[in-house]
Every structure is written in structure tokens, then in C-alpha cells.
N, C-alpha and C positions, 0 to 999 in steps of 0.2 A: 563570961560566956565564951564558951570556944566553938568556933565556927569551922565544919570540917569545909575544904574546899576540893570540888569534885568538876576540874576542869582549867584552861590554861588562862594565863593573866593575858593582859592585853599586850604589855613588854615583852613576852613569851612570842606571842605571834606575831608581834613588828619584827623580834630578830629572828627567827624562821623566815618570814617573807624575803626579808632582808639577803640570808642567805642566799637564798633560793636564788634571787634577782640574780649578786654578783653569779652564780654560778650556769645560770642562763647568759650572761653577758660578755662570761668568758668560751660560753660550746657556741653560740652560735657563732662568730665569726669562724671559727675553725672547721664548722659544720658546711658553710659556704667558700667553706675555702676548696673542700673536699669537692663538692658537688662540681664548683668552677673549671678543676683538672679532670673530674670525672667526664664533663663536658669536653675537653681539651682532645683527650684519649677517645672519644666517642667519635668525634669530629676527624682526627688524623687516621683512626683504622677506618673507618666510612669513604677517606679520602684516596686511603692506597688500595681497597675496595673500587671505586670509580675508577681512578688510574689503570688498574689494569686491564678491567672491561672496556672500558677508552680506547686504550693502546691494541687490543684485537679487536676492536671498531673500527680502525683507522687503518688496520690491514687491507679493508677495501676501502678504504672511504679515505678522502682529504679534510682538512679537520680545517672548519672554520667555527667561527663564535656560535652562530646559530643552531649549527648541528650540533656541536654540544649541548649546549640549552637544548635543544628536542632532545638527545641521548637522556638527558638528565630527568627530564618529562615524563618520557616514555619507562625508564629503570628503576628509579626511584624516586620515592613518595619525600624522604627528607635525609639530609646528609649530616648535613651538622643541626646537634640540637638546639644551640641557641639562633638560628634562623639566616645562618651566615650566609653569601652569595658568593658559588662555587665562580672560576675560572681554568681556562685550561692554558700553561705558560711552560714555554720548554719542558716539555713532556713531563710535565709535572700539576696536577688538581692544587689549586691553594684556593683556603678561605678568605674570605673578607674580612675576618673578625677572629681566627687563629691563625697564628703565626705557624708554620715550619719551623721547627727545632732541628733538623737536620740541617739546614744549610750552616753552610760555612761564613765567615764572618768575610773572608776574604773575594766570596762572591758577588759582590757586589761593587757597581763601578765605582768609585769615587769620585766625589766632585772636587775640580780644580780651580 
């Protein structure tokens, strides 16, 4: 008796699954990698964004911590996407949670 078969074995769809898995295991990290920098760049053009409406802020105004925080209130809803907490430092907006890629390595005081 010959049996026609009309459909996959079960070994068929363990290695499909299988497939599938490692190739899910290799996009998503890459996928968040993406996202992460995309965040990064979101965060640094929003920040030289601030900066400069800042800097003709402070054409009249003296610039303490608080008025910042109310500038920040009052202009914008959010800066950085993953929820970082803006400062205002040598006429310069940095985040809590992304770094500045432009500074210089030699900016910074060193400890003695």
C-alpha cells in the first residue's frame, strides 16, 4: 500500500522553526542596536535645537538652573527620547543619559 503524503513531517517544521529562531536571534540585537543610535541622534539634534534657542534666551536673560527648567517647560514637550534629564553647562545642553561625542578627550580636568 502506497500512501500519498499531502503535508509537512514534523522534522520539516522543527528545522523551519529552528531556522527561523537563529535568524530572529541574530536581527534582533542589530535591530536595537539601530534603534539605540537612532535615539542617540534624536537626542543630540533636539540638544543643539535647545542650545541655540537657549543662547537668544540668555540675550536677555541670566541663565540659572531654574530658568532653564521653566525654558525647557515652556518649549518643549520632550528632548531626548529615552527620557534623559536636560542640563545647561558651559554654554553647552548635555544629557543625563547620552554622552557628547564632540568633546574632546583632552577637555576634561584630570585627577592628580
Amino acid at each position: 500500500m502506497d500512501k500519498k503524503s499531502n503535508g509537512f513531517t514534523l522534522v520539516e517544521l522543527i528545522v523551519v522553526i529552528a531556522i527561523l529562531g537563529i535568524i530572529v536571534a541574530i536581527a534582533v540585537p542589530r535591530l536595537t542596536g539601530y534603534i539605540r543610535i537612532a535615539e542617540e541622534r534624536v537626542c543630540a539634534a533636539n540638544r543643539k535645537t535647545v542650545e541655540k534657542m537657549y543662547s537668544a534666551f540668555l540675550l536677555e536673560n541670566d541663565h540659572e538652573d531654574s530658568i532653564f527648567s521653566q525654558f525647557l517647560i515652556e518649549n518643549f514637550d520632550e528632548v531626548c527620547p529615552t527620557g534623559g534629564v536636560l542640563r545647561y553647562e558651559y554654554e553647552k545642553v548635555k544629557c543625563s543619559v547620552h554622552e557628547d561625542g564632540n568633546e574632546e578627550p583632552g577637555d576634561e580636568v584630570p585627577w592628580l
